[in-house]
N, CA, C and O of each residue as an XYZ file, in Angstrom:
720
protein
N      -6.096     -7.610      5.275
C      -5.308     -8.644      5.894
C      -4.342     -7.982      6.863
O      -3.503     -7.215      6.389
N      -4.376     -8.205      8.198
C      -3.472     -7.813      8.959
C      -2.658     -8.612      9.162
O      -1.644     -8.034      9.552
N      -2.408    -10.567      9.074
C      -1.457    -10.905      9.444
C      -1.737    -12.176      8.456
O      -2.849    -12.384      7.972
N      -0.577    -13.013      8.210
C      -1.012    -14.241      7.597
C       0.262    -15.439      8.313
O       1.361    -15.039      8.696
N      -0.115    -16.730      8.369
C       1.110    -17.432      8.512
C       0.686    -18.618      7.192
O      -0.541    -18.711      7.141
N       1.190    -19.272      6.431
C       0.747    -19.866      5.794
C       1.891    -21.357      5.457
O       3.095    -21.210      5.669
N       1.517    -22.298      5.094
C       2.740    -23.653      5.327
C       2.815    -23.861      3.616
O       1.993    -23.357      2.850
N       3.930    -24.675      3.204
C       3.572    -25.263      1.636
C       4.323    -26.626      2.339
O       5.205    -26.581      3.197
N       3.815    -27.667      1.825
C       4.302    -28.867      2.162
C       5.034    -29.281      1.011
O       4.925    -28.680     -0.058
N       5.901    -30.441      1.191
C       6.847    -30.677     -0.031
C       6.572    -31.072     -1.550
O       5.729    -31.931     -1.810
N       6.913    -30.769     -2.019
C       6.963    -31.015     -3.798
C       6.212    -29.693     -4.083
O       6.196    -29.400     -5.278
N       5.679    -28.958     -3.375
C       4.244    -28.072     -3.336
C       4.988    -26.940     -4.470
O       4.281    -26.495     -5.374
N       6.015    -26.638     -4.392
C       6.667    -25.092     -4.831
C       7.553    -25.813     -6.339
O       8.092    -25.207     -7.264
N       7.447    -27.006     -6.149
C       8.319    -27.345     -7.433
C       8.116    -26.990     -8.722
O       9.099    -27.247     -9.417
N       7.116    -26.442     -9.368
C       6.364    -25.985    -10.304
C       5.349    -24.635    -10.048
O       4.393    -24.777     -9.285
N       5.489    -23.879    -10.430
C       4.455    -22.343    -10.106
C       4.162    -22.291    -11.144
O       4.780    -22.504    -12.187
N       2.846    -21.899    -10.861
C       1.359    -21.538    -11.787
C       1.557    -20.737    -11.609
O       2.290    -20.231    -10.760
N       0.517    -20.073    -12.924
C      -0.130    -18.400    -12.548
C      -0.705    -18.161    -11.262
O      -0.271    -17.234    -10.578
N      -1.867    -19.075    -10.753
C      -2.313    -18.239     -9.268
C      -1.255    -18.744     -8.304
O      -1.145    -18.124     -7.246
N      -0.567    -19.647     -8.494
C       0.687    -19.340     -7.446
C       1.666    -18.045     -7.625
O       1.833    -17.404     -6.588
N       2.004    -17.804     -8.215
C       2.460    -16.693     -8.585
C       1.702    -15.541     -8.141
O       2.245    -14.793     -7.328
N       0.671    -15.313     -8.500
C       0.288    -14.234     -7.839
C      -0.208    -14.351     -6.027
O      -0.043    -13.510     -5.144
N      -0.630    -15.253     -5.975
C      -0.708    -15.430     -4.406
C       0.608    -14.969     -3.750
O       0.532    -14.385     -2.669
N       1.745    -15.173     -4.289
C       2.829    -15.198     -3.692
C       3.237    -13.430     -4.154
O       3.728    -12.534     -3.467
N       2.920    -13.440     -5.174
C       2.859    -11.402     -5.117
C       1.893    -10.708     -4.163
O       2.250     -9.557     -3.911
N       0.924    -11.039     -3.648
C      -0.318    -10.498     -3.378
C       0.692    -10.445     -1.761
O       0.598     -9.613     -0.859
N       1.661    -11.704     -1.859
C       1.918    -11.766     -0.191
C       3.139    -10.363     -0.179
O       3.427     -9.461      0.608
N       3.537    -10.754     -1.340
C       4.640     -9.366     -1.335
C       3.977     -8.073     -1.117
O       4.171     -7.315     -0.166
N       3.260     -7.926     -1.999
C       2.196     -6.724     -1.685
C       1.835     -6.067     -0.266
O       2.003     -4.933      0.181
N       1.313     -7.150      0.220
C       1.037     -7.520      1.781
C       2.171     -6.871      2.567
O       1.686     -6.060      3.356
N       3.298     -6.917      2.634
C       4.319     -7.035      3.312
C       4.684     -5.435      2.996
O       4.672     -4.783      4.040
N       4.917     -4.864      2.140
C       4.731     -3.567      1.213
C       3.982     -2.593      2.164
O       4.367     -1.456      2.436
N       2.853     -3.202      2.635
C       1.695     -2.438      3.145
C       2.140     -2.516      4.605
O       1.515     -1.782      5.371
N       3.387     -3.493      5.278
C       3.646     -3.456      6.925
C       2.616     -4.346      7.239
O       1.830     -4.201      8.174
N       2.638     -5.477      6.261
C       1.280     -6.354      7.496
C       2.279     -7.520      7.702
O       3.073     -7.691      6.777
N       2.367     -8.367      8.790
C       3.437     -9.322      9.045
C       3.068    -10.531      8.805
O       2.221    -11.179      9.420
N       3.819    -10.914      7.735
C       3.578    -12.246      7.298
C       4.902    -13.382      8.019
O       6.006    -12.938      8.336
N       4.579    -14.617      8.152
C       5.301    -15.722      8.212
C       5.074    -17.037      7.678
O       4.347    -17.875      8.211
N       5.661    -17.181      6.701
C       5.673    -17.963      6.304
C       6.492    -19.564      6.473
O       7.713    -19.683      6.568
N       5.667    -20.521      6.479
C       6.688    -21.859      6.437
C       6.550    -22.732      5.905
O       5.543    -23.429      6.034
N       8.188    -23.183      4.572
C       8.032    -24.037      4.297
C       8.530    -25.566      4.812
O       9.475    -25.752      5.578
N       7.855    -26.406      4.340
C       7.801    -28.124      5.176
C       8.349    -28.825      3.740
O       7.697    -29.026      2.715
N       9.588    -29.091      3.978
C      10.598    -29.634      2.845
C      10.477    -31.241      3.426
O      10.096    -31.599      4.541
N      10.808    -31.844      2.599
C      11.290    -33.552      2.632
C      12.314    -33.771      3.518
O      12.296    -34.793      4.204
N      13.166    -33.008      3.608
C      14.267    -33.473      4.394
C      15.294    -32.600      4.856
O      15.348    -31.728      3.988
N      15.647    -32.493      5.222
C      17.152    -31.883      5.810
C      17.851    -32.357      4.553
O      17.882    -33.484      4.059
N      18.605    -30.814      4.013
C      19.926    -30.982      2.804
C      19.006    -31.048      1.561
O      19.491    -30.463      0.592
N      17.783    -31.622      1.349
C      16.983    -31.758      0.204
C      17.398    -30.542     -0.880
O      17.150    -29.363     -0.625
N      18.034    -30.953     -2.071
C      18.253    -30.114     -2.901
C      17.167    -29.658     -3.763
O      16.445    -30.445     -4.375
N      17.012    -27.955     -3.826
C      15.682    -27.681     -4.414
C      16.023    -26.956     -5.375
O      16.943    -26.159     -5.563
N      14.991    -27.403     -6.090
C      14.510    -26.545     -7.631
C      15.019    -25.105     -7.510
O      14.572    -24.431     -6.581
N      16.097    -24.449     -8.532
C      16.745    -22.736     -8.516
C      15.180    -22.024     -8.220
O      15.021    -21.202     -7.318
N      13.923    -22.538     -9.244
C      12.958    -21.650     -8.885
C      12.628    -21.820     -7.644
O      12.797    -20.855     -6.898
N      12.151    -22.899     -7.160
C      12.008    -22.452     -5.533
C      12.704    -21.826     -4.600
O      12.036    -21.148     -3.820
N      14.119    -21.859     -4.414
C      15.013    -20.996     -3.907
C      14.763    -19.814     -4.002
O      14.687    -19.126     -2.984
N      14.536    -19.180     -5.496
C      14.579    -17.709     -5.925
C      12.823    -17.765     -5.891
O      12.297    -17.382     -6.936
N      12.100    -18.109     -5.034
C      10.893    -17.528     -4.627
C      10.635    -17.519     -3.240
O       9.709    -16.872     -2.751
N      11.715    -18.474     -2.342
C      12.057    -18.455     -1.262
C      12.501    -17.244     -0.610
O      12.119    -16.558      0.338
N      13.986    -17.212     -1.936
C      14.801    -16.214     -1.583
C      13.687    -14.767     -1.502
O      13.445    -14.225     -0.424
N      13.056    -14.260     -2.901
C      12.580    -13.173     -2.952
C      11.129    -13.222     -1.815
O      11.014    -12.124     -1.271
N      10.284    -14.005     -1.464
C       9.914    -13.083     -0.311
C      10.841    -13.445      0.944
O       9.894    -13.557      1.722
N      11.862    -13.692      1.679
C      12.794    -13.655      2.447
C      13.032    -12.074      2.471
O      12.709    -11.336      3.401
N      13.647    -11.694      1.300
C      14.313    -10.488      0.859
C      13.264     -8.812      0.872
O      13.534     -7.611      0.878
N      11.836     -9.775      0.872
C      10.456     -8.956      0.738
C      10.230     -8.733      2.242
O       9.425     -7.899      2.655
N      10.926     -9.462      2.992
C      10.374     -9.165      4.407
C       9.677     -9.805      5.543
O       9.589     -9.561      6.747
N       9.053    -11.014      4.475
C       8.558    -12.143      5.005
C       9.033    -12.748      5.822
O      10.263    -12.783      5.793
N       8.537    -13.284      6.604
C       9.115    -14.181      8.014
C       9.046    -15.822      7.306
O       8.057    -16.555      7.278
N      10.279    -16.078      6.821
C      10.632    -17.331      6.204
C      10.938    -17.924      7.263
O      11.811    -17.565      8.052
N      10.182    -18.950      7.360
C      10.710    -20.317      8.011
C      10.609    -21.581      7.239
O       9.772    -21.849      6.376
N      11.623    -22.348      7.691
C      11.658    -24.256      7.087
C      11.225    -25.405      8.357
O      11.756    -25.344      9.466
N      10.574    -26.053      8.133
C      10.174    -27.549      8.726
C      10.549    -28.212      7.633
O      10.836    -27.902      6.477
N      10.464    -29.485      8.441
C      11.054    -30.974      7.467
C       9.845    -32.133      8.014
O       9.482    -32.551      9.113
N       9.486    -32.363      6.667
C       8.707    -33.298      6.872
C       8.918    -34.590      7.986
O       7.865    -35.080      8.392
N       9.984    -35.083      8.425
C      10.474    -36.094      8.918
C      10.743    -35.434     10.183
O      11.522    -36.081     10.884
N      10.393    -34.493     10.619
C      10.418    -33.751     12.026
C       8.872    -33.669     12.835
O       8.471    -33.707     13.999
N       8.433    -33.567     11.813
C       6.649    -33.159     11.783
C       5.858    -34.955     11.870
O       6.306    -35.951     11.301
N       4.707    -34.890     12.690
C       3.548    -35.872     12.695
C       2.925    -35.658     11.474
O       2.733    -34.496     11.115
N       2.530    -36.719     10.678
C       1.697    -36.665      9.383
C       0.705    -35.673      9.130
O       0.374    -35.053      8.120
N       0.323    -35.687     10.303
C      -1.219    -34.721     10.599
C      -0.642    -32.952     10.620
O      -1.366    -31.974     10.438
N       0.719    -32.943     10.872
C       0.778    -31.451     10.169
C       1.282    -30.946      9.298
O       1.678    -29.794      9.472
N       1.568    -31.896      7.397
C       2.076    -31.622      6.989
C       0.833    -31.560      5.482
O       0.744    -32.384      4.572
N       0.086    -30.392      5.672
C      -0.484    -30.031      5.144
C      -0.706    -28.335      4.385
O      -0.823    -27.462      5.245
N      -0.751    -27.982      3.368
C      -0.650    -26.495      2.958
C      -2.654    -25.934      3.606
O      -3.840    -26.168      3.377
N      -1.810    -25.168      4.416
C      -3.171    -23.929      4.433
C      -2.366    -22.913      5.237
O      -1.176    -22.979      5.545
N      -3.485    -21.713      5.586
C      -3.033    -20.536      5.784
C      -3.903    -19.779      6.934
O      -5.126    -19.841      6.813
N      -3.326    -19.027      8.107
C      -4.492    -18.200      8.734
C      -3.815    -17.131      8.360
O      -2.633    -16.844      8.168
N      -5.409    -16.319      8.269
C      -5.564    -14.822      7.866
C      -6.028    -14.263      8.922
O      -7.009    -14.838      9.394
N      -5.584    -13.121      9.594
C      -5.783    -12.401     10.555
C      -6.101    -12.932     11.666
O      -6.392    -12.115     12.540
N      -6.153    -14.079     11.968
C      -6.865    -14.428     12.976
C      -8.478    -15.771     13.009
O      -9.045    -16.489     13.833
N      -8.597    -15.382     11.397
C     -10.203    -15.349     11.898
C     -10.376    -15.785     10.355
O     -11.465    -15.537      9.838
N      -9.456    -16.370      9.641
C      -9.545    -17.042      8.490
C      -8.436    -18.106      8.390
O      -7.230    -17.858      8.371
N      -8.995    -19.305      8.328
C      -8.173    -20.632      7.857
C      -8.669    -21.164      6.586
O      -9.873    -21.256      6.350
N      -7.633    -21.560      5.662
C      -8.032    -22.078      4.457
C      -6.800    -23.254      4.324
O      -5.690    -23.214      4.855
N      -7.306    -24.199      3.534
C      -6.940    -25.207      3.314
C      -6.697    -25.870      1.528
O      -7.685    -26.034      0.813
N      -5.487    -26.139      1.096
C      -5.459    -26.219     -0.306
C      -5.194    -27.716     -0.360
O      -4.330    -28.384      0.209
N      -6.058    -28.026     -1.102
C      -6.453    -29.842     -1.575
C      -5.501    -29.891     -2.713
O      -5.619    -29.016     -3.571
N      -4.367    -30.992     -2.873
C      -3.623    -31.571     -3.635
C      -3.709    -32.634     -3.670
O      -3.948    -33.404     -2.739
N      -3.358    -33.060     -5.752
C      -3.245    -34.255     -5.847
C      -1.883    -35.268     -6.729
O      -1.457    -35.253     -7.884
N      -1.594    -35.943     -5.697
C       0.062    -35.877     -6.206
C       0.112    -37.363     -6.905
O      -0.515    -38.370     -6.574
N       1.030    -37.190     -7.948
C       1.290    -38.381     -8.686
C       2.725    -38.304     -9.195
O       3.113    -37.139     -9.288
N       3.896    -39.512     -9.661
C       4.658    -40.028    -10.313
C       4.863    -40.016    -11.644
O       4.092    -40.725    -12.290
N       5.696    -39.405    -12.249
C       5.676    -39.287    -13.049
C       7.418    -39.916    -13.499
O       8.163    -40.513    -12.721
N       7.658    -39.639    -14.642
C       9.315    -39.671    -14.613
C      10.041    -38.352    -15.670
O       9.594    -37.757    -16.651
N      11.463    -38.258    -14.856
C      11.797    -36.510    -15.817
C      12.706    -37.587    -17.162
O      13.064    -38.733    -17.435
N      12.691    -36.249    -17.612
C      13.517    -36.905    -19.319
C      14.500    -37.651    -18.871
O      15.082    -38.135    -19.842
N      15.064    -38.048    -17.684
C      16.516    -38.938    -17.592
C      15.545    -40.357    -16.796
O      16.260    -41.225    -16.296
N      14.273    -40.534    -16.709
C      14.072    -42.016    -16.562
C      13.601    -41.606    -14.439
O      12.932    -42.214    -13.603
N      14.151    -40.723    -14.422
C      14.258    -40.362    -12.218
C      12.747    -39.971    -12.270
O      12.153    -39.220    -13.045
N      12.262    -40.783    -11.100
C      10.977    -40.359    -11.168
C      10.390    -38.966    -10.578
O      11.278    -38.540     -9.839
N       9.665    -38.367    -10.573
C       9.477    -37.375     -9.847
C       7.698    -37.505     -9.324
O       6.780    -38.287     -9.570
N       7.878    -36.206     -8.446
C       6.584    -36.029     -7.953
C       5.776    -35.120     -8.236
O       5.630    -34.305     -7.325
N       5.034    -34.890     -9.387
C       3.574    -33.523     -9.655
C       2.778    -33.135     -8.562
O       2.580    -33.947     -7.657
N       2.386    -32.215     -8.529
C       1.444    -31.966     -7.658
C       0.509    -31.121     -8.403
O       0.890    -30.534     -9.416
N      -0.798    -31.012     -7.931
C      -2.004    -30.358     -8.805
C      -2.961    -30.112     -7.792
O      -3.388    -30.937     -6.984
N      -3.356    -28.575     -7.923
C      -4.081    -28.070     -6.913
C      -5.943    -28.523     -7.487
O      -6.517    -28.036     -8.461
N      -6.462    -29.481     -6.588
C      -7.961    -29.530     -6.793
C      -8.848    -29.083     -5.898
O      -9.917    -29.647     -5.665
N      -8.462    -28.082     -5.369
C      -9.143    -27.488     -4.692
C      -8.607    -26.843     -3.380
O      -7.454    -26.905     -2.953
N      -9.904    -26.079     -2.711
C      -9.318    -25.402     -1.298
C     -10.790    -24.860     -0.528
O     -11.803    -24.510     -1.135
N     -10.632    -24.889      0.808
C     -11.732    -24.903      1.915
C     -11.184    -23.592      2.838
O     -10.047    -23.415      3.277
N     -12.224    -22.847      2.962
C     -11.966    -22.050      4.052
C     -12.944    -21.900      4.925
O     -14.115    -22.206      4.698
N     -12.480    -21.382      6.057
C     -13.554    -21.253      7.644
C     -13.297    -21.136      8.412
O     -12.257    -21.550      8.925
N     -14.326    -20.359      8.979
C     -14.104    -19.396      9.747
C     -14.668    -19.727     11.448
O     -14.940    -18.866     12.285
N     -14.737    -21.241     11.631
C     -15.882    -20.974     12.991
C     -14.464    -21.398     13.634
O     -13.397    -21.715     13.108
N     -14.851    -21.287     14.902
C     -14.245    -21.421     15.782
C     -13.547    -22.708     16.660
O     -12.895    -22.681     17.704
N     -13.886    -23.637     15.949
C     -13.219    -24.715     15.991
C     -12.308    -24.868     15.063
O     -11.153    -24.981     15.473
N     -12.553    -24.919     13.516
C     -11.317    -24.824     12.580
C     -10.393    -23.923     13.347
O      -9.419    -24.401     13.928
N     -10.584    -22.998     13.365
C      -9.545    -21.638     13.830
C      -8.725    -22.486     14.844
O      -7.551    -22.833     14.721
N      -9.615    -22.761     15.918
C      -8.709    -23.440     16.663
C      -7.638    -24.698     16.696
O      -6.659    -24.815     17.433
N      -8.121    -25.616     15.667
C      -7.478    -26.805     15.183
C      -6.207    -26.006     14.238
O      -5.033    -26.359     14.345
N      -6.563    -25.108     13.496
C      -5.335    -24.928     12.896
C      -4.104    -24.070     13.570
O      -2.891    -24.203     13.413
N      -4.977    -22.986     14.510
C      -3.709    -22.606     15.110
C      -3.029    -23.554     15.982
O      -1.836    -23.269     16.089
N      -3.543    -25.059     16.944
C      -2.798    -25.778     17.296
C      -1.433    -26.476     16.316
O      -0.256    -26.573     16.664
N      -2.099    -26.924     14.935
C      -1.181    -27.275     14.265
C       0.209    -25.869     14.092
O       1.397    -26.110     14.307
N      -0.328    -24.464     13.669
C       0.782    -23.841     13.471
C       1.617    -23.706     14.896
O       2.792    -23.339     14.906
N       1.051    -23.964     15.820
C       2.018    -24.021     17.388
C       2.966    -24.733     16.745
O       4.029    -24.323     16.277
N       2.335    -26.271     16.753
C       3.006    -27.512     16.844
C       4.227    -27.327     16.278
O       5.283    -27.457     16.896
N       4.077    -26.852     14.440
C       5.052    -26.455     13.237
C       6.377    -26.036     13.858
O       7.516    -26.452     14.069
N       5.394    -24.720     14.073
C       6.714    -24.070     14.758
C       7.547    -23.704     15.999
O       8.213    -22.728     16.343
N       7.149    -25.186     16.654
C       8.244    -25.690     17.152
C       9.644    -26.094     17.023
O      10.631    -25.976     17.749
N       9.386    -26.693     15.677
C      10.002    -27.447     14.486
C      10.882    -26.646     13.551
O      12.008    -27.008     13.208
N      10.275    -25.506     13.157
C      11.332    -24.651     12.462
C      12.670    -24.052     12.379
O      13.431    -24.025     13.346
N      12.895    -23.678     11.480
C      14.550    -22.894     11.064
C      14.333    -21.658     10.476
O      13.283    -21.419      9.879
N      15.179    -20.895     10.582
C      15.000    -19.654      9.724
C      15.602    -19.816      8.850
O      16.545    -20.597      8.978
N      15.359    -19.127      7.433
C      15.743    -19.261      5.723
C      17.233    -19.713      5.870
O      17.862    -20.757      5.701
N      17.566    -18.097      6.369
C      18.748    -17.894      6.317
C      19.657    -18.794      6.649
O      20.750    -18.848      6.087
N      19.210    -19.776      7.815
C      20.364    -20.673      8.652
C      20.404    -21.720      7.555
O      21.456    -22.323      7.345
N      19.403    -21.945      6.906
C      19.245    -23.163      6.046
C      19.626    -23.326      4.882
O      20.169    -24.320      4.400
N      19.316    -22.218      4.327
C      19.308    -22.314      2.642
C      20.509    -22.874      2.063
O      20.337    -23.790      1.259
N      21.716    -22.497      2.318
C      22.712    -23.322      1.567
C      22.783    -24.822      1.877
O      23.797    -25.426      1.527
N      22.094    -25.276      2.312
C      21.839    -26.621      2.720
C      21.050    -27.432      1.513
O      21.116    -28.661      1.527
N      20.233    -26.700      0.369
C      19.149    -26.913      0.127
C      19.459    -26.455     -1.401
O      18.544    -26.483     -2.224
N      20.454    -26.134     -1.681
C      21.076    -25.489     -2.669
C      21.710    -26.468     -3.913
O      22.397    -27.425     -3.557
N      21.544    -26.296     -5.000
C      21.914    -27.567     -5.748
C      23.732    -27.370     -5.970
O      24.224    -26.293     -6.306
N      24.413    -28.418     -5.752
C      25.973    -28.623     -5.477
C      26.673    -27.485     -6.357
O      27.255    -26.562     -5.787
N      26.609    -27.560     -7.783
C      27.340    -26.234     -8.556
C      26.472    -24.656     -7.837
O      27.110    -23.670     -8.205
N      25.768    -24.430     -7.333
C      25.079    -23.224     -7.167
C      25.768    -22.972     -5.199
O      25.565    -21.859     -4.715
N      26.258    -23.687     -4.603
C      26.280    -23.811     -3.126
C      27.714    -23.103     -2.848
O      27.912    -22.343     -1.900
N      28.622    -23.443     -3.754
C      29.626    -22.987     -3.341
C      29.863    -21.510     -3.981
O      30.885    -20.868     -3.737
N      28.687    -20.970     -4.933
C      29.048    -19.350     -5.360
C      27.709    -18.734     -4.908
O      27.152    -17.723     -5.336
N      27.300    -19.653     -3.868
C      25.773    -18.438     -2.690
C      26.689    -17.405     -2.406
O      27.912    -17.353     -2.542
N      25.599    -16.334     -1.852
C      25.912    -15.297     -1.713
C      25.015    -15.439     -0.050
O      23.871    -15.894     -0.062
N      25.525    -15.100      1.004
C      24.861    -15.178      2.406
C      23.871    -14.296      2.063
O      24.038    -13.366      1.274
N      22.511    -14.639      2.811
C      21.231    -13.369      2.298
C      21.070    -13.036      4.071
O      21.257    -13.838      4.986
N      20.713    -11.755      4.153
C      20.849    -11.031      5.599
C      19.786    -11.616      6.050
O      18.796    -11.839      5.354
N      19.952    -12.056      7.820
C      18.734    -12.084      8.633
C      17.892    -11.119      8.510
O      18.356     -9.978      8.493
N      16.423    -11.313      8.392
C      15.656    -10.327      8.818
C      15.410    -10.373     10.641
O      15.540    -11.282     11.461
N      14.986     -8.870     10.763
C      14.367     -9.159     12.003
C      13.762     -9.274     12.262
O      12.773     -8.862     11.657
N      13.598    -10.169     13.812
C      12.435    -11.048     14.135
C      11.368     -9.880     14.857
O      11.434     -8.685     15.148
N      10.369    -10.965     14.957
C       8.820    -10.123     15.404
C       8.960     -9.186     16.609
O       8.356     -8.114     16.651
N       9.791     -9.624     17.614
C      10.218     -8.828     18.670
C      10.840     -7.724     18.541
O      10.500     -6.679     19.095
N      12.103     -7.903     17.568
C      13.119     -6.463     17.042
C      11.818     -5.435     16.666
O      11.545     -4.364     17.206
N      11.202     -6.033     15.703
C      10.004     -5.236     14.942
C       9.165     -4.598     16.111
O       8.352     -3.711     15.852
N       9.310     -4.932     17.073
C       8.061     -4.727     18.076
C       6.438     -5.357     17.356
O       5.435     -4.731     17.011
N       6.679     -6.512     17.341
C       5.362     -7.302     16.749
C       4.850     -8.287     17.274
O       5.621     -8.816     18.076
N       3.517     -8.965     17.147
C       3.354     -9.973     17.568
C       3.992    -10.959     17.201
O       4.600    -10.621     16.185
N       4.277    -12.350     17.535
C       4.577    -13.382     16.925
C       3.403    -14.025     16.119
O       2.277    -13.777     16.550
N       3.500    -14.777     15.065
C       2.408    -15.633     14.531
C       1.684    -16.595     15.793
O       0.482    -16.845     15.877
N       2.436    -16.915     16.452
C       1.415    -17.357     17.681
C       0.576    -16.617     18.292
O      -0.642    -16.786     18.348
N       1.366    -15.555     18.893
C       0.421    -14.620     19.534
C      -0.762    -14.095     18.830
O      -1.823    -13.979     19.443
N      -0.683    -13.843     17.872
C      -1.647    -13.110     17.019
C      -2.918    -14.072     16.468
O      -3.792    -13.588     15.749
């Protein structure tokens, strides 16, 4: 893998599995090795308060090196608020979710999500449809850093700790996820 950009759309990170978990090591790994990842997540909203675990998986690949970015669903056309990923160039994959209602122990409903599947491909039209969508995205984006206390649950916001910019693809002398 020389490069990856990959999206999670909302509710997506609220719960981690085992192969989420390791996907998300494998990306650390990745990054370990100098391959440039960017990542973006597509939250519900501006201010949306998130789950400590998502933060602290946010936070740790942020901190890993990863090129964290945020979109908001309500910024984005329907049509790009979907989880998949390009790999080097020359791999797009696509992860099929299926979301349902549920309610937490206080009666508030919430939203599950459950991975049933995922598509990948390689011709040259997918490739191309998806790198239009990651243009589109990241148009739309924020970096971690500018955001995160935004996103922070109220007792946890006022004892953040600022987490350092990384530098961008240019400082690095790198491509951008577009370019590449």
């Amino acid at each position: 893998m020389q490069s990856a950009l990959t999206t999670t759309p909302p509710g997506e990170g609220d719960s981690l599995d085992d192969a989420k978990r390791d996907y998300q090591q494998q990306s650390l790994n990745a990054v370990k090795r100098s391959i440039p990842i960017s990542r973006v997540f597509i939250l519900e909203r501006k201010g949306v308060t998130l789950p400590a675990e998502f933060v602290k998986l946010i936070d740790d690949q942020h901190e890993a090196r990863v090129n964290v970015l945020v979109a908001y669903s309500d910024d984005l056309s329907a049509d790009l608020i979907k989880d998949f990923g390009i790999w080097d160039d020359n791999l797009v994959g696509y992860v099929n979710w299926e979301h349902s209602v549920v309610a937490d122990p206080s009666g508030e409903p919430i939203v599950t999500s459950t991975v049933t599947g995922a598509t990948y491909h390689t011709s040259d039209g997918e490739l191309l449809h998806a790198r239009r969508m990651r243009d589109r995205i990241l148009q739309k984006v924020a970096p971690w850093e500018r955001v995160r206390n935004s996103h922070l649950a109220k007792s946890e916001a006022g004892a953040s700790v600022p987490i350092q910019p990384q530098p961008t693809f240019e400082q690095r002398g790198e491509d951008t996820p577009s370019q590449q």
